[in-house]
DSSP file (Angstrom, degrees, kcal/mol; ACC not computed):
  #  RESIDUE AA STRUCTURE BP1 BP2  ACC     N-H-->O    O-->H-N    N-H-->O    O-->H-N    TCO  KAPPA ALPHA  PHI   PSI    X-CA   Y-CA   Z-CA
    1    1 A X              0   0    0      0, 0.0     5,-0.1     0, 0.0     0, 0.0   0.000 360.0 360.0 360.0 117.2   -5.2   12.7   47.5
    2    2 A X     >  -     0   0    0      1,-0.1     4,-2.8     4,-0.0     5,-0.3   0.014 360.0-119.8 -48.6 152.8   -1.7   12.3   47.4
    3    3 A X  H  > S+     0   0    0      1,-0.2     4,-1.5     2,-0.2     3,-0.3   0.964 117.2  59.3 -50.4 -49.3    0.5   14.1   44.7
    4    4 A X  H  > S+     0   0    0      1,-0.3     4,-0.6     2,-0.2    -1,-0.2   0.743 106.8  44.0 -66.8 -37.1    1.5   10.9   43.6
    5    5 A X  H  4 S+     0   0    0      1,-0.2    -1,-0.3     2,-0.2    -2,-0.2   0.746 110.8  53.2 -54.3 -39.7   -2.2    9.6   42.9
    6    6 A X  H >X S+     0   0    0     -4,-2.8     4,-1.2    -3,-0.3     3,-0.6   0.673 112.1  43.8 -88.1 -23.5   -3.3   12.7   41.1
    7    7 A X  H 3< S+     0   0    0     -4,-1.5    -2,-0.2    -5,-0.3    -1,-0.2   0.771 112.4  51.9 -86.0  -0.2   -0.1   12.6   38.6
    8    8 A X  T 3< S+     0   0    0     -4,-0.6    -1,-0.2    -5,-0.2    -2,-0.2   0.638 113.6  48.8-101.1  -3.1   -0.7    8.6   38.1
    9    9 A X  T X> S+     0   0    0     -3,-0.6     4,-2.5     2,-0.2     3,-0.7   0.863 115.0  42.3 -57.8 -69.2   -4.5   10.1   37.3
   10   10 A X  H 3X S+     0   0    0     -4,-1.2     4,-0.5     1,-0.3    -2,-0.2   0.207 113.8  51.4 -75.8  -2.4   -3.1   12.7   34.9
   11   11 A X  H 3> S+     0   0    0      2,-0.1     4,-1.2     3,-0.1    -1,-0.3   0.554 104.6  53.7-120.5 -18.4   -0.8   10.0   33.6
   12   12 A X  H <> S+     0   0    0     -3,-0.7     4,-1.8     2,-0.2    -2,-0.2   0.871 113.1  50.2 -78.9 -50.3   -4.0    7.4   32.9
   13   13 A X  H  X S+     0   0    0     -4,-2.5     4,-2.1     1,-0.2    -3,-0.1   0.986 109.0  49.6 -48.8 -62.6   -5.5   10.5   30.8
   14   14 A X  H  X S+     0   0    0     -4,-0.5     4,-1.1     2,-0.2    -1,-0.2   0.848 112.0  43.7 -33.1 -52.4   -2.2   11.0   28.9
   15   15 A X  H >< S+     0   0    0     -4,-1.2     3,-2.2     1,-0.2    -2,-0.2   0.964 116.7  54.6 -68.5 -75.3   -1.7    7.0   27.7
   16   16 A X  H 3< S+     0   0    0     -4,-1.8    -2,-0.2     1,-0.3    -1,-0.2   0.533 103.7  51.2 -48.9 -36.9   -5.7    7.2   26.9
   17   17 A X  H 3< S-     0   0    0     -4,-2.1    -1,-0.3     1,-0.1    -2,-0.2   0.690  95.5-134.9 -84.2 -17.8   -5.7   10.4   24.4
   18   18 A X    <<  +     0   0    0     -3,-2.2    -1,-0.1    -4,-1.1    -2,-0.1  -0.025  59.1 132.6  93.4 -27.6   -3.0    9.1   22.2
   19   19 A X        -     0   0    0     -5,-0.1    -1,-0.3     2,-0.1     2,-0.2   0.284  65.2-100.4 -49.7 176.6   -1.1   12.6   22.2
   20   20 A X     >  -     0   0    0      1,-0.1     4,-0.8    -3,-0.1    -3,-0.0  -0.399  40.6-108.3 -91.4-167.5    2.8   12.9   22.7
   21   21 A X  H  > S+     0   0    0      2,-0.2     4,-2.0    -2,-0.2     5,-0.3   0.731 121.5  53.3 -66.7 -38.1    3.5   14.0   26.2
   22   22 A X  H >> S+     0   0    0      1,-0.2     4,-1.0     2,-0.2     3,-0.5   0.986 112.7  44.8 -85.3 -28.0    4.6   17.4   25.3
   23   23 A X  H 3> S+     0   0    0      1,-0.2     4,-2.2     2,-0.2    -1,-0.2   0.824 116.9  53.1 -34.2 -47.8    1.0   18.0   23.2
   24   24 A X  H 3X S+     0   0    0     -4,-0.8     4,-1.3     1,-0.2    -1,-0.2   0.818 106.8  41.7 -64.5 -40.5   -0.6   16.5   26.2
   25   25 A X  H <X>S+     0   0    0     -4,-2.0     5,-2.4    -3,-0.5     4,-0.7   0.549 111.6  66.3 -96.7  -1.9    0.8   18.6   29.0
   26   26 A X  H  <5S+     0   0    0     -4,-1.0    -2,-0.2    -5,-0.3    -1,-0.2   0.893 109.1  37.3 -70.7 -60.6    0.0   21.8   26.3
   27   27 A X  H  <5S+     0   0    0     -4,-2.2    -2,-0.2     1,-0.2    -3,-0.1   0.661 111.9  53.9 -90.5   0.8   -3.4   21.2   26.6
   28   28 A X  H  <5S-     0   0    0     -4,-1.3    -1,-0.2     2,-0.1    -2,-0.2   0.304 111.8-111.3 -90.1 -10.1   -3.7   20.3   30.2
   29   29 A X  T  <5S+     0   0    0     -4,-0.7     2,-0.4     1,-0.3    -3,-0.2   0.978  72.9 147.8  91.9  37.2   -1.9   23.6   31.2
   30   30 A X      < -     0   0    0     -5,-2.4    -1,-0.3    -8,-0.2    -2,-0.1  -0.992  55.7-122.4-138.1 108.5    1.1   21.2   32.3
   31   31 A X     >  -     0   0    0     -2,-0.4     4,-0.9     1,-0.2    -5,-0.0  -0.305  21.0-138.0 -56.1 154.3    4.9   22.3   32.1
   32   32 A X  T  4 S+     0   0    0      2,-0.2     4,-0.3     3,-0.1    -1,-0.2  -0.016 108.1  60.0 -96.6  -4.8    6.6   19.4   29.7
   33   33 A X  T  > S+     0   0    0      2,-0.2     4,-1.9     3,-0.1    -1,-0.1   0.468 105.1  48.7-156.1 -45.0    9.7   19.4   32.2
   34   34 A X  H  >>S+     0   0    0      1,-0.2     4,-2.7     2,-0.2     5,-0.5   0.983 113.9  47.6 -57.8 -59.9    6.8   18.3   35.2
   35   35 A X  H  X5S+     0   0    0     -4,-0.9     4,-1.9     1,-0.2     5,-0.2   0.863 110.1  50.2 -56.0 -43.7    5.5   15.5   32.7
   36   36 A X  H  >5S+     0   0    0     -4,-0.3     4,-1.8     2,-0.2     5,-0.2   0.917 113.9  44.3 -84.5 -55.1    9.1   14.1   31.9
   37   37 A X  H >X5S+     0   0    0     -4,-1.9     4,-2.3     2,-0.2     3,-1.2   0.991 119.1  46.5 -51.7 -71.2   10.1   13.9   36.0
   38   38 A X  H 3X5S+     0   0    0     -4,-2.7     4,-3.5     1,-0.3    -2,-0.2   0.841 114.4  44.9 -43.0 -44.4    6.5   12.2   36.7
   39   39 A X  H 3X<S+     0   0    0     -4,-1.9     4,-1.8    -5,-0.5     6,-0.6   0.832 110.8  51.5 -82.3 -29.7    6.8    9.7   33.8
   40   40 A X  H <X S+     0   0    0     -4,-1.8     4,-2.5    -3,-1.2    -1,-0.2   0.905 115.7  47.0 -79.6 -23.5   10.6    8.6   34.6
   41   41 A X  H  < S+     0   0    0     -4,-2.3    -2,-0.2    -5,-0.2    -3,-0.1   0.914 118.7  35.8 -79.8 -37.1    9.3    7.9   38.3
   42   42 A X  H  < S+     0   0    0     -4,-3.5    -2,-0.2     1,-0.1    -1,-0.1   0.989 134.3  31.8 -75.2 -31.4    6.1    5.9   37.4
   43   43 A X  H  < S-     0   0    0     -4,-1.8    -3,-0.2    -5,-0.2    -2,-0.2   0.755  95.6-132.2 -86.3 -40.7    8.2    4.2   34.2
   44   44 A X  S  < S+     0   0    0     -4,-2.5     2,-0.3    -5,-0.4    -4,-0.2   0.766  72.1  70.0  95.7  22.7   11.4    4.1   35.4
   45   45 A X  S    S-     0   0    0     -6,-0.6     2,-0.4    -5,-0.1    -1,-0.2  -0.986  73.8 -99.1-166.1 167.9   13.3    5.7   32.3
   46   46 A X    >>  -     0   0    0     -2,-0.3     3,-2.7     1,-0.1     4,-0.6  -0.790  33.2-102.0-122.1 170.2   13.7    8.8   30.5
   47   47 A X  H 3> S+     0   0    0     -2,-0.4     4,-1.1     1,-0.3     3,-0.3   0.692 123.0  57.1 -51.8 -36.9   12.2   10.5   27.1
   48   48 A X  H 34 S+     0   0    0      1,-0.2    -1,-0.3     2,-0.2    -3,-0.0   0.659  98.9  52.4 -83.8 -29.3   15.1    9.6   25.4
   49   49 A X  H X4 S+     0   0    0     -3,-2.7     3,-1.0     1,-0.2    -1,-0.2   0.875 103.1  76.9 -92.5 -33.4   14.9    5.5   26.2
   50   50 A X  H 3< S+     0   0    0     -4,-0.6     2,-1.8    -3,-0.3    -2,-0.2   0.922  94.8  37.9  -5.8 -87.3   11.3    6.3   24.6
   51   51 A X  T 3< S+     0   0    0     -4,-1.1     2,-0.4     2,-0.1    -1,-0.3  -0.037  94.9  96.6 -84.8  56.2   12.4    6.5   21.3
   52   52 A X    <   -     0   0    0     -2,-1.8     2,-0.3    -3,-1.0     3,-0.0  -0.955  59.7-150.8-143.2 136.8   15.1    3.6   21.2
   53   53 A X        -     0   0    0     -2,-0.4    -2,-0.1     1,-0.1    -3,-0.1  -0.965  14.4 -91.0-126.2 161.9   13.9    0.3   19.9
   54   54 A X        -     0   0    0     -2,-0.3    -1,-0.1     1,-0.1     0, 0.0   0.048  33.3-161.9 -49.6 161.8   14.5   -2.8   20.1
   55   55 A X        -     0   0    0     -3,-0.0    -1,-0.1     2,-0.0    -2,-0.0  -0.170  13.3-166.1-140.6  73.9   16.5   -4.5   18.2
   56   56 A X        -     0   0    0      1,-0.1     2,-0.4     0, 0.0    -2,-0.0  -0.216  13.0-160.9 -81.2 114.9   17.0   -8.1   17.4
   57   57 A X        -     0   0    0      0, 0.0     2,-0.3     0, 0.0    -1,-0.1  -0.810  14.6-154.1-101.3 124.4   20.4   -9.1   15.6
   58   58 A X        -     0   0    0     -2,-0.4     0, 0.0     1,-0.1     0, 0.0  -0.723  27.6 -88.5-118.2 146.3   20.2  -12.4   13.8
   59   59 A X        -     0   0    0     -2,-0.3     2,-0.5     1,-0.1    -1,-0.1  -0.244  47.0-167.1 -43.6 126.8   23.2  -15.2   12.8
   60   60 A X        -     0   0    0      2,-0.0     2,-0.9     0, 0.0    -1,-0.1  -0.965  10.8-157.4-120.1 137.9   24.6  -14.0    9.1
   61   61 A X        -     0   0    0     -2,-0.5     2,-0.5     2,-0.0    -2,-0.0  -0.929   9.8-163.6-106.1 125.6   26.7  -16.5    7.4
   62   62 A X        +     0   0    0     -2,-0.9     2,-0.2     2,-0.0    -2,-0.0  -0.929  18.9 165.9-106.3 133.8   29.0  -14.4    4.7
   63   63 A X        -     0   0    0     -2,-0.5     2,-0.1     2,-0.0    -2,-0.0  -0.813  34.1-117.8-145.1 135.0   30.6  -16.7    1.9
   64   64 A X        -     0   0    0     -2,-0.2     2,-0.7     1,-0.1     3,-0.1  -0.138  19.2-131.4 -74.6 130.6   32.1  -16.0   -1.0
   65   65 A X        -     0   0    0      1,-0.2    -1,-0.1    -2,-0.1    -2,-0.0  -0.597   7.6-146.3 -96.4 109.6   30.8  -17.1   -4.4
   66   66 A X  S    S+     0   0    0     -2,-0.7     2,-0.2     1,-0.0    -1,-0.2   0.638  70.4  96.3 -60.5 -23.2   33.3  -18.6   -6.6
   67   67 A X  S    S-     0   0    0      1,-0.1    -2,-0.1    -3,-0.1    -1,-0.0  -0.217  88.2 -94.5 -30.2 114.6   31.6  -17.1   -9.7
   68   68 A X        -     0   0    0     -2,-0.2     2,-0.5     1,-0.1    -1,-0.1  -0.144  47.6-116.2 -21.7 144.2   32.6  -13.8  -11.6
   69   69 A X        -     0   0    0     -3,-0.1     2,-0.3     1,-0.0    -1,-0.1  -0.866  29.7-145.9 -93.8 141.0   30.3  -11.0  -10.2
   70   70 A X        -     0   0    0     -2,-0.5     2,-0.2     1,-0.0    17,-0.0  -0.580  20.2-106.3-106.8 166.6   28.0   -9.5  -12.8
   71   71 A X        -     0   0    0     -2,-0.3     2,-0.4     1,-0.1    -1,-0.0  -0.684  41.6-114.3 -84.8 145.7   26.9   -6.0  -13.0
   72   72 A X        -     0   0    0     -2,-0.2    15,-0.2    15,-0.1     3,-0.1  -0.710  11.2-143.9 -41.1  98.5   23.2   -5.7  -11.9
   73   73 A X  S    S+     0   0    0     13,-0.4     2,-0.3    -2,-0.4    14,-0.2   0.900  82.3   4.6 -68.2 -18.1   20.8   -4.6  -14.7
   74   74 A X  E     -A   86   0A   0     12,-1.1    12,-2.2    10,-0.1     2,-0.5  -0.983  63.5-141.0-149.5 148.2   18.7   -2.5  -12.1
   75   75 A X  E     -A   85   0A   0     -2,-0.3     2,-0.3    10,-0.2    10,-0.2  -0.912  13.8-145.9-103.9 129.3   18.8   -1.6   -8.7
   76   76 A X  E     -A   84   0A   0      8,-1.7     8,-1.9    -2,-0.5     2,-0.3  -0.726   7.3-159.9 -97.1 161.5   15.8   -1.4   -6.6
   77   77 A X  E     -A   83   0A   0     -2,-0.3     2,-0.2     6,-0.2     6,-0.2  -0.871  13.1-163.5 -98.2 129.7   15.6    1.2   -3.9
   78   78 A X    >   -     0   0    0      4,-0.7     3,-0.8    -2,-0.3     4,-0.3  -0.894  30.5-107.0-116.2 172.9   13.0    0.5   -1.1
   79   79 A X  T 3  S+     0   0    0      1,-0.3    -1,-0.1    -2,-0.2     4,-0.0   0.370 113.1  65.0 -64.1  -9.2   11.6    2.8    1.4
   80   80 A X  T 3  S-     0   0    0      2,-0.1    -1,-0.3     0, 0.0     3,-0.1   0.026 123.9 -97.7 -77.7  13.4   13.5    1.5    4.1
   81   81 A X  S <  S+     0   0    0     -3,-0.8     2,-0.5     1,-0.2    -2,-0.2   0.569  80.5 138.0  77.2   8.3   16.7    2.6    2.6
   82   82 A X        -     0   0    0     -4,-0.3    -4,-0.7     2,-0.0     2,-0.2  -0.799  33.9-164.5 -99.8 115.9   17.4   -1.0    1.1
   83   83 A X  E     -A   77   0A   0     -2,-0.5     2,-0.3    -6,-0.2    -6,-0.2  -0.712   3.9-168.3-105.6 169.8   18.8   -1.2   -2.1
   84   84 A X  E     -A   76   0A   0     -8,-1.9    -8,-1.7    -2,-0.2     2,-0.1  -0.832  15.3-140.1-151.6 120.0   18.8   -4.2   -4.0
   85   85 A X  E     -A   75   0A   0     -2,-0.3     2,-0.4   -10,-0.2   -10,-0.2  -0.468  14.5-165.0 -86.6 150.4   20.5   -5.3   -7.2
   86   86 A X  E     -A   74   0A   0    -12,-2.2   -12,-1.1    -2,-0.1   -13,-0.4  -0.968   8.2-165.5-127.3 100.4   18.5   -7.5   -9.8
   87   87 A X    >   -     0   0    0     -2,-0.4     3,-1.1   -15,-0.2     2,-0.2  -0.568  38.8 -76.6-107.8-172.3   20.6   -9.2  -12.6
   88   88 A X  T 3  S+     0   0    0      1,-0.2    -1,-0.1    -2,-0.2     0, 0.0  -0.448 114.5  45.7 -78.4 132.4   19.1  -10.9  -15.9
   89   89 A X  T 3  S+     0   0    0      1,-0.4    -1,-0.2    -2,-0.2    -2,-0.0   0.492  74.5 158.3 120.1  -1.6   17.6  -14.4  -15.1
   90   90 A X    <   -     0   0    0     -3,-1.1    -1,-0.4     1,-0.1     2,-0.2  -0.166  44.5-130.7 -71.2 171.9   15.6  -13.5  -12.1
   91   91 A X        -     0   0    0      1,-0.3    -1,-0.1    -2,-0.0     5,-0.0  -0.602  24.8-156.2-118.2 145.6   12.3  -15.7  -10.8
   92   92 A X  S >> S+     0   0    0     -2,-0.2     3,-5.3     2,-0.1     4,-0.6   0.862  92.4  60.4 -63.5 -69.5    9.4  -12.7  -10.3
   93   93 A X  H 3> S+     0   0    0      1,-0.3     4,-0.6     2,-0.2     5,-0.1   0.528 110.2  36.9 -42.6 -35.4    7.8  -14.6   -8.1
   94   94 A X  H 3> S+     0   0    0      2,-0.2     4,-0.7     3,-0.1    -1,-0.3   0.511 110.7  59.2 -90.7  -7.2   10.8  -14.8   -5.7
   95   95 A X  H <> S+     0   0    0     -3,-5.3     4,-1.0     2,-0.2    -2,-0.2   0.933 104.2  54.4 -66.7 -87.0   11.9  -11.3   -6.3
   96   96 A X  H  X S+     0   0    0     -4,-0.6     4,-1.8     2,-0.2    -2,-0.2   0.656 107.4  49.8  -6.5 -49.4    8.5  -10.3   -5.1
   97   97 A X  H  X S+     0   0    0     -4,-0.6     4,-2.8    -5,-0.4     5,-0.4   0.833 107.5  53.2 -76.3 -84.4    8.9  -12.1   -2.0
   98   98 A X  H  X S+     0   0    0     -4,-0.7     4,-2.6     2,-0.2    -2,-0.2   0.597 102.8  54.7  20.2 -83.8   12.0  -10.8   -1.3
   99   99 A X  H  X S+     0   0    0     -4,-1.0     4,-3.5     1,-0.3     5,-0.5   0.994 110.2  49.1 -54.4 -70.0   11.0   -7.3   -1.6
  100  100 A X  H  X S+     0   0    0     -4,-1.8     4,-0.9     1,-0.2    -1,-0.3   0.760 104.0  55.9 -59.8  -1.4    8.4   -7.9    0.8
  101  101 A X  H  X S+     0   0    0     -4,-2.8     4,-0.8     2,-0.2     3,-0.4   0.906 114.4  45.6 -75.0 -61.2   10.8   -9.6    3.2
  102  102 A X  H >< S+     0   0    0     -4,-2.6     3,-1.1    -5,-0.4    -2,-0.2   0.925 107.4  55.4 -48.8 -55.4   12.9   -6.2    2.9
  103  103 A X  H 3< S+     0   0    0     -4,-3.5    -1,-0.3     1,-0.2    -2,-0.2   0.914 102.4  55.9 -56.6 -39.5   10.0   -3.8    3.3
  104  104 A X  H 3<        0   0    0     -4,-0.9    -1,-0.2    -5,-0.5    -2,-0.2   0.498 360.0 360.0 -88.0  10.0    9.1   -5.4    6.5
  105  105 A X    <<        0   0    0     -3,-1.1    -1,-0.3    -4,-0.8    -2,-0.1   0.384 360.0 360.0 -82.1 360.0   13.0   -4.8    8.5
């Protein structure tokens, strides 16, 4: 068996257990520095392109609204870092959607 066979073996184990790579090569007795060379030759990329994600940038129209801006009576904060100011006169029901449009970015 070629080298190449037994790390693409050792690399079928890895995807199945769910672990990260360096957990994985911890409990296989496997330098982390071996696993990172093997995985950029079968993948074609390195630990670092790993944690980069996609990212899909969509048309924004900005226009200005000839109305006074009013102060916000609350802002909400969501857990994605999106805050969002709420003045007097708002629809729930569309607030509500809203928010879940935000949560899901």
């Amino acid at each position: 068996m070629s080298k190449q066979d037994e790390m693409a073996g050792v690399f079928a184990r890895w995807r199945e257990s769910g672990q990260s790579l360096m957990a994985f090569g911890r409990r296989e007795g496997m330098p982390y520095s071996r696993l990172l060379y093997w995985r950029k030759k079968f993948e074609g990329r390195s630990e670092r392109s790993e944690k980069r994600r996609a990212v899909e940038l969509l048309p924004v129209t900005v226009t200005r609204d000839p109305k006074p801006a009013t102060a916000s009576l609350f802002e909400v904060r969501l857990e994605n870092g999106i805050a969002l100011g709420v003045s007097d006169g708002f629809e729930e029901a569309e607030l509500q959607r809203l928010v879940a449009t935000l949560r899901a970015c």
